[in-house]
C-alpha positions as CSV (number, residue, x, y, z in Angstrom):
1,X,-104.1,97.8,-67.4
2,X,-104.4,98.9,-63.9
3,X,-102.1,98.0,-60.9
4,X,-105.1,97.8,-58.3
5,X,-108.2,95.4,-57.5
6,X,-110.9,95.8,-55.5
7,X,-111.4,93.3,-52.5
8,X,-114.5,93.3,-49.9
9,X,-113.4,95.7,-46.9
10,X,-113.6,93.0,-44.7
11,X,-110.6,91.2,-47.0
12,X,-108.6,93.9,-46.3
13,X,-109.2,94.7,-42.5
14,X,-107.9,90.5,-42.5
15,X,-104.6,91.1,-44.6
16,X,-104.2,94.1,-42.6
17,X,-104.6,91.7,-39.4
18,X,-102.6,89.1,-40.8
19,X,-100.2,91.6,-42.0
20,X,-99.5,93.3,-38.1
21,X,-99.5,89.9,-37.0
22,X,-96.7,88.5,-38.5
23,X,-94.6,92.2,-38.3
24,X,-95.3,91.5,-34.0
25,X,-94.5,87.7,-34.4
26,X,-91.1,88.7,-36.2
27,X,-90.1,91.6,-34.1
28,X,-90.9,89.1,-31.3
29,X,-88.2,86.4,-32.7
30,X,-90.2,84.2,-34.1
31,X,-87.7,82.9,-36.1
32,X,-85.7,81.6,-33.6
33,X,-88.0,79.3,-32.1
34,X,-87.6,75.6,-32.7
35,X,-89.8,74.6,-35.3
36,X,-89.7,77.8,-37.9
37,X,-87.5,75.3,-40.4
38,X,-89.9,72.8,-40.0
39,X,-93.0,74.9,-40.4
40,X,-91.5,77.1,-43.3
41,X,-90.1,73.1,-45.2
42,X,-93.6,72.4,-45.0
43,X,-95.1,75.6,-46.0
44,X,-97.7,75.4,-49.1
45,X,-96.3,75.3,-52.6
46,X,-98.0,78.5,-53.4
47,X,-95.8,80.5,-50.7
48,X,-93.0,79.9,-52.6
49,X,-94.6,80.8,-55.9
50,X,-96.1,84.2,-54.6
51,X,-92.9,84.7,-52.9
52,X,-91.3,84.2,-56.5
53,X,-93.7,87.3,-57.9
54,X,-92.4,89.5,-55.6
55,X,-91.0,92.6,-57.2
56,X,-92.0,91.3,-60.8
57,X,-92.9,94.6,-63.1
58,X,-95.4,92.5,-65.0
59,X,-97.0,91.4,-62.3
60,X,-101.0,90.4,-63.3
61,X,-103.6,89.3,-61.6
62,X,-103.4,85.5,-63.4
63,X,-99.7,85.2,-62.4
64,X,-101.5,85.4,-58.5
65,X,-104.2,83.3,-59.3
66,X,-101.6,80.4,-60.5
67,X,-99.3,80.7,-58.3
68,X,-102.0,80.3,-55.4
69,X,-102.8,76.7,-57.6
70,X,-99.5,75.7,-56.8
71,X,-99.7,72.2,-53.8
């Protein structure tokens, strides 16, 4: 089974956005303003659950897919 997918290129260009964003919001010191507790409590389930996948070796494509089910 392959390690890769395929997504539309403007899917990408979006993560890649997203992705730069959050690096510039961090370096920034985001995490120090006020409400980061409060906005990461209240975070979608699923953030934790993908979080949980990080680093998994069998990582597949359905353990994603759940995870993003999670409320």
């Amino acid at each position: 089974m392959s390690n890769t997918i395929a997504i539309p290129l403007q899917t990408y260009l979006t993560l890649l956005i997203d992705q730069k964003t959050l690096k510039t919001l961090q370096r920034g010191g985001v995490d120090n303003w006020d409400g980061i507790d409060w906005a990461m409590e209240n975070a979608p389930a699923s953030l934790a659950a993908l979080e949980e996948l990080d680093g998994d070796p069998d990582l597949t494509l359905e353990m994603i897919n759940e995870a993003l089910k999670a409320k």
